[in-house]
C-alpha positions as CSV (number, residue, x, y, z in Angstrom):
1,X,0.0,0.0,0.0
2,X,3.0,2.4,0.8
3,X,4.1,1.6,-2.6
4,X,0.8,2.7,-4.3
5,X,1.2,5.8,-2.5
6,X,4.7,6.5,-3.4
7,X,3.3,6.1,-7.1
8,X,0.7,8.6,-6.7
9,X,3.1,11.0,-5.0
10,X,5.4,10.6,-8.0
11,X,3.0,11.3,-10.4
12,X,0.9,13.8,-9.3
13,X,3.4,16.6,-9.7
14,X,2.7,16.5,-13.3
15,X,-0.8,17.7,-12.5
16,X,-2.9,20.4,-11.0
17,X,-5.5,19.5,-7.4
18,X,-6.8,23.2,-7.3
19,X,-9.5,23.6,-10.0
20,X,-9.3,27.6,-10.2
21,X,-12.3,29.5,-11.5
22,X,-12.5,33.1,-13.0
23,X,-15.4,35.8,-12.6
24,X,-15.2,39.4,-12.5
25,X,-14.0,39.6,-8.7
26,X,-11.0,37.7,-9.9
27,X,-9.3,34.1,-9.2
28,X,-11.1,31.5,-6.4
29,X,-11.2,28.2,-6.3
30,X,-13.0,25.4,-4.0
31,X,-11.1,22.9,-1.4
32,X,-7.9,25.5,-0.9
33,X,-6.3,28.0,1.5
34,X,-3.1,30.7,1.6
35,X,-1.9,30.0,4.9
36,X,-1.6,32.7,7.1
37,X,-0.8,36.5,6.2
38,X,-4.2,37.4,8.3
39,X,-4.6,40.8,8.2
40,X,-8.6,41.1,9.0
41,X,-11.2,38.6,9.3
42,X,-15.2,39.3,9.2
43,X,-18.4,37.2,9.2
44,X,-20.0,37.0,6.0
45,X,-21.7,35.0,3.6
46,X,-19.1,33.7,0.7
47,X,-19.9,35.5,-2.1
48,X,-19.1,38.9,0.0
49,X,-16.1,37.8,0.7
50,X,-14.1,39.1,-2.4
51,X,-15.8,42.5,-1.6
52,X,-14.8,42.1,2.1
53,X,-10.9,41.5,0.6
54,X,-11.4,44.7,-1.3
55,X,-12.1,46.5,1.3
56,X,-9.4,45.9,3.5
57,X,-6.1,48.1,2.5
58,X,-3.4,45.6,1.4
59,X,-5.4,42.2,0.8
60,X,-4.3,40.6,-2.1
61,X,-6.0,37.3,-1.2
62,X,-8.5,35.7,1.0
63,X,-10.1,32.5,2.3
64,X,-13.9,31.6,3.5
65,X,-14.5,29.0,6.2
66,X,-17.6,28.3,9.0
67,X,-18.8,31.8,8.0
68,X,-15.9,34.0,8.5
69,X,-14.3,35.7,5.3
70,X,-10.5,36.2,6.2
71,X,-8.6,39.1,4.4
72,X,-4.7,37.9,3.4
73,X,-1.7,40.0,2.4
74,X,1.2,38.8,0.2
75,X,0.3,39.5,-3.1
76,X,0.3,35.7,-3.5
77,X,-1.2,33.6,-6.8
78,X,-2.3,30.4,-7.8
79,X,0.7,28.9,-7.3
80,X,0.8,29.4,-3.7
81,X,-2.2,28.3,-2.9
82,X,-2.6,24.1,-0.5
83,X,-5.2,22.0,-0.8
84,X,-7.8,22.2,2.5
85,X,-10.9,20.7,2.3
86,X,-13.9,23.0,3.0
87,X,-12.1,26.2,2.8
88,X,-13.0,28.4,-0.3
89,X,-9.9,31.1,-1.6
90,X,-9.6,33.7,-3.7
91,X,-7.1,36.2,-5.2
92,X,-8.2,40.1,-5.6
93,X,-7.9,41.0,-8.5
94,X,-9.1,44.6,-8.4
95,X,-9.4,46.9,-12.0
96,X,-5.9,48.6,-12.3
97,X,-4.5,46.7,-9.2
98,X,-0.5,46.2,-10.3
99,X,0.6,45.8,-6.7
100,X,4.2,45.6,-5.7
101,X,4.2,42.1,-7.5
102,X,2.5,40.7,-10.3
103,X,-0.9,38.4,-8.4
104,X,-1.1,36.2,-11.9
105,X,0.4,32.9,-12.1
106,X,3.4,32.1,-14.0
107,X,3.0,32.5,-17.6
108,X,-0.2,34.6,-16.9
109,X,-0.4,38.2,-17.5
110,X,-2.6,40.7,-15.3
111,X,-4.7,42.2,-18.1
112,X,-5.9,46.4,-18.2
113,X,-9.2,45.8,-16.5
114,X,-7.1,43.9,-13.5
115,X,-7.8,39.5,-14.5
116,X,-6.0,37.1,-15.0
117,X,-5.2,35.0,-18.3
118,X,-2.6,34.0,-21.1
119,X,-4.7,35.2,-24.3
120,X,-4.6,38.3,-26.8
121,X,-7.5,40.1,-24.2
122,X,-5.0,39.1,-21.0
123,X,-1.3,39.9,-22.6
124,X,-2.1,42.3,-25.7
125,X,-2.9,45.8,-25.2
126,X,-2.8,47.4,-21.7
127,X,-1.6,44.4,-20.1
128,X,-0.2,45.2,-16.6
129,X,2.5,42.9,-15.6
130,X,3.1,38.9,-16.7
131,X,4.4,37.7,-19.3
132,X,2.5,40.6,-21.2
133,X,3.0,40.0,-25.3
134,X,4.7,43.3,-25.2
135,X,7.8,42.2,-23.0
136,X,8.0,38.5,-24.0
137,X,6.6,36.1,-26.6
138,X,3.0,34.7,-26.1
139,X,3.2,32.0,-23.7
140,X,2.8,28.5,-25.5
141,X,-1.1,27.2,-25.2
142,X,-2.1,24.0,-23.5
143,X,-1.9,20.9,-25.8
144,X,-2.5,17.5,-24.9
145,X,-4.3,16.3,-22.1
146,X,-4.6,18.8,-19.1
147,X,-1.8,20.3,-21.0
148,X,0.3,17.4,-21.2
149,X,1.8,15.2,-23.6
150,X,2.1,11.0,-24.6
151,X,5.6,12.0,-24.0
152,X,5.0,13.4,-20.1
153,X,3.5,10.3,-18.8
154,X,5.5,7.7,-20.7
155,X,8.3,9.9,-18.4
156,X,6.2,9.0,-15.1
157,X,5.8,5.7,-16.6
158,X,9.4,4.7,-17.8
159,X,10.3,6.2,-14.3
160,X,8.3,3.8,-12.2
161,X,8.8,1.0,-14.3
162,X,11.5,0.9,-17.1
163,X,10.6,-2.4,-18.2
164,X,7.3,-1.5,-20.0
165,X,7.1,-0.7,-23.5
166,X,6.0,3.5,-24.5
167,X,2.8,1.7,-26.1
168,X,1.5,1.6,-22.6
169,X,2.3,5.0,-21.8
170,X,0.5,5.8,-25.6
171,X,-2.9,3.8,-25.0
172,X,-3.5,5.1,-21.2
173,X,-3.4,8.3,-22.7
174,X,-5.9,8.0,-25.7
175,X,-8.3,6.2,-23.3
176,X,-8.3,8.7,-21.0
177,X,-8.3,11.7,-23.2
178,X,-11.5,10.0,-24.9
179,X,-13.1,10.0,-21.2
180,X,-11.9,12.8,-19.7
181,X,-15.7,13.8,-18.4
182,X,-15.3,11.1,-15.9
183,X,-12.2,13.1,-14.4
184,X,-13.4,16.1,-12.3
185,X,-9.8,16.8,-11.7
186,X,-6.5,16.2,-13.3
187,X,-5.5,14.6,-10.1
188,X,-7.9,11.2,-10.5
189,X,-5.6,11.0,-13.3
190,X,-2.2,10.5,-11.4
191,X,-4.1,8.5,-8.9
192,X,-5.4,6.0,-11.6
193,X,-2.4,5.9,-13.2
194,X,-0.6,5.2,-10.0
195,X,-2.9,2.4,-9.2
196,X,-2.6,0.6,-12.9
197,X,0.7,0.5,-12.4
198,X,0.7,-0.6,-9.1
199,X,-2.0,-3.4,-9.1
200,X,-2.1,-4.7,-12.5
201,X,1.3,-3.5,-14.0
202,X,-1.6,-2.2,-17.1
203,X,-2.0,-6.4,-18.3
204,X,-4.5,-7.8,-16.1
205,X,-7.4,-7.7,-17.5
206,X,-9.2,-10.9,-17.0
207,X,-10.5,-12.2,-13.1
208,X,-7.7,-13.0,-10.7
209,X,-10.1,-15.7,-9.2
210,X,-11.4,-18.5,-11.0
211,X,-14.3,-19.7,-12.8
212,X,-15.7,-22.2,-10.2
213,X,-16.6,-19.9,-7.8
214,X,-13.4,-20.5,-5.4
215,X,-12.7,-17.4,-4.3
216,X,-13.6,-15.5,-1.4
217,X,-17.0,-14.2,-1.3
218,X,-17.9,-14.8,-4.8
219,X,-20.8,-17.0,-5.9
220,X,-20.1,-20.6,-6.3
221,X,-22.1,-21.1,-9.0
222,X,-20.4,-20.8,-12.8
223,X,-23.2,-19.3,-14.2
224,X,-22.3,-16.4,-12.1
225,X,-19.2,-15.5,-13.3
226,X,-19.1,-11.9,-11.7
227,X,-15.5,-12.4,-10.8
228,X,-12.9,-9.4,-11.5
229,X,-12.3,-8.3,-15.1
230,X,-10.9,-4.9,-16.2
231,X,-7.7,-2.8,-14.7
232,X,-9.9,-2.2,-11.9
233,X,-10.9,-6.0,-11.5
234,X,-14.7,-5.5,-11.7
235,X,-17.0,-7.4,-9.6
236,X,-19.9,-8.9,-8.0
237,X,-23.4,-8.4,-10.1
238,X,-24.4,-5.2,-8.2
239,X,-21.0,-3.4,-9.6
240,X,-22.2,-4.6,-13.5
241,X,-25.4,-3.7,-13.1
242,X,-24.6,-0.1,-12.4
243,X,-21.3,-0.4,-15.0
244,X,-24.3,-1.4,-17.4
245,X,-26.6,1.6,-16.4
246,X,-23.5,4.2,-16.5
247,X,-22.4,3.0,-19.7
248,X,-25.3,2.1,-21.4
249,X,-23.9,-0.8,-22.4
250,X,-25.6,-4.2,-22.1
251,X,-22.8,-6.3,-20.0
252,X,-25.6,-8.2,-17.9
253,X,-28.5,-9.6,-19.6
254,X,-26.8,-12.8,-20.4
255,X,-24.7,-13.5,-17.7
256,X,-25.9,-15.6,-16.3
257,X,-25.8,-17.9,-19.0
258,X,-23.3,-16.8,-21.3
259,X,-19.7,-16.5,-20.0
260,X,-18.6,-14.3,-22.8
261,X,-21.3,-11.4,-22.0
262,X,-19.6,-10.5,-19.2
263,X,-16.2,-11.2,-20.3
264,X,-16.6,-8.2,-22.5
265,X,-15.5,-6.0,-19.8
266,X,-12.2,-7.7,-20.2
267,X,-11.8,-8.1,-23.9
268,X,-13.1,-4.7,-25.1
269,X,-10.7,-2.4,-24.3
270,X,-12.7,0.2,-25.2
271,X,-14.7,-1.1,-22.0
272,X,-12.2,-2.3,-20.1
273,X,-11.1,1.2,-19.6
274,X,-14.8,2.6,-19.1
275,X,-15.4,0.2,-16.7
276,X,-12.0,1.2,-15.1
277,X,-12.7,4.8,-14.9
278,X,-16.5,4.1,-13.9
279,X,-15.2,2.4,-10.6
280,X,-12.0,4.5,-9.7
281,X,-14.0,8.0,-10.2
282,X,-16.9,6.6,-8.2
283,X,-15.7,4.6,-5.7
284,X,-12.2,5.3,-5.3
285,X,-10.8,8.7,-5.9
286,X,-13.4,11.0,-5.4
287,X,-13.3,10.1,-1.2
288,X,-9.3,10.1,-1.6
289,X,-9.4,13.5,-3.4
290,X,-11.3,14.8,-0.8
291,X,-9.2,14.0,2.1
């Protein structure tokens, strides 16, 4: 298990846990803090809180929690910003606001009417500070998925285990950038990536236990055979049943009778990664995220 978690930790620096949001207040995002830097606090409701951060001379930041809104100096960005679970943050991003420091993340620019971005409207004409077109080329736009290449997870890949082939690295990546709905955040990637390679080195696809029945807590009859197929090693009827009803694809009706029905979770892959994805987003990461 302390393996599986040394994966994750590995990997996850390729991606982003903070899903940041943009209005005309400026930067907040859900599940995240700017630790200390208190300069005021007041009770409010959240969506006066930006306003309460305005208010305050020298907030550059701030963070909601229980009903107190708590103004933060620093000048601080995205980038500075940890995960904590309940708290709602924000960066002020007042019109005309340059501060002492620029409050866009790297490779943003801080545009005339005082938000954050990396297009023409952000970096062209009256941009304040960043990398403003003006001073520096325009910052390279996101390919790939999240913003990252085949090429940057065969590196987490080859790192963890040399001994499999780039394909790996290739088909993990069109699978999941043909579901990435079932991904709220970039970080259920690492941690499914991480798990793959730690529980079924991406090749097990078919049940570990056997066709009779033998294994623990599975039904002894063969015409049941609702033993563990896919990277995530699918099982017991209820679990089909709602693969079937989330995917829309029939993987139950003949069961019962017909070996190979179910066995389709194994041998399409197309299904095999659905199926995959279904149980890791549902069952799996979203409590793990959240912690």
């Amino acid at each position: 298990m302390l393996v599986g978690y040394a994966l994750i930790a590995t990997i996850v620096t390729l991606v982003a846990a903070i899903d940041w949001n943009r209005d005309q207040n400026g930067d907040w995002a859900a599940d995240c803090d700017f630790p200390g830097n208190d300069i005021a606090n007041k009770q409010t409701d959240g969506p006066s809180c930006s306003a309460f951060c305005r208010s305050v001379s020298g907030c550059t930041q701030y963070a909601y929690y229980q009903g107190v809104c708590y103004a933060k100096s620093g000048g601080l960005g995205r980038n500075n910003a940890v995960y904590k679970q309940g708290v709602i943050c924000g960066i002020n991003n007042p019109p005309g606001n340059t501060g002492g420091s620029c409050q866009c993340s790297p490779g943003e620019c801080l545009s005339q009417w005082g938000y954050c971005g990396t297009t023409a409207d952000y970096c062209g004409n009256g941009c304040k500070c960043g990398a403003c077109f003006g001073t520096t080329p325009p910052p390279p736009q996101g390919s790939g998925l999240y913003g990252y290449s085949v090429d940057s997870y065969w590196s987490a890949i080859k790192s963890l285990n040399g001994g499999v082939d780039r394909s790996v690295a290739q088909a993990f990546y069109d699978q999941v950038q043909s579901h990435t709905n079932l991904f709220p955040k970039p970080l259920h990637i690492a941690m499914l990536l991480a798990h793959i390679m730690q529980e079924t080195s991406f090749t097990a696809t078919r049940e570990y236990c056997v066709q009779d029945g033998t294994c623990y807590n599975y039904p002894a009859s063969a015409y049941q055979p609702w033993v563990g197929r896919g990277f995530m090693q699918l099982t017991g009827q209820d679990n089909y049943n709602k693969l079937q009803q989330f995917s829309g694809v029939d993987v139950t009706s003949s069961c019962g009778l017909n070996w190979g029905a179910c066995d389709k979770v194994a041998t399409d892959i197309n299904l095999n990664w659905v199926s995959s994805m279904f149980v890791w987003s549902w069952s799996v990461s979203d409590p793990l995220v959240q912690q």
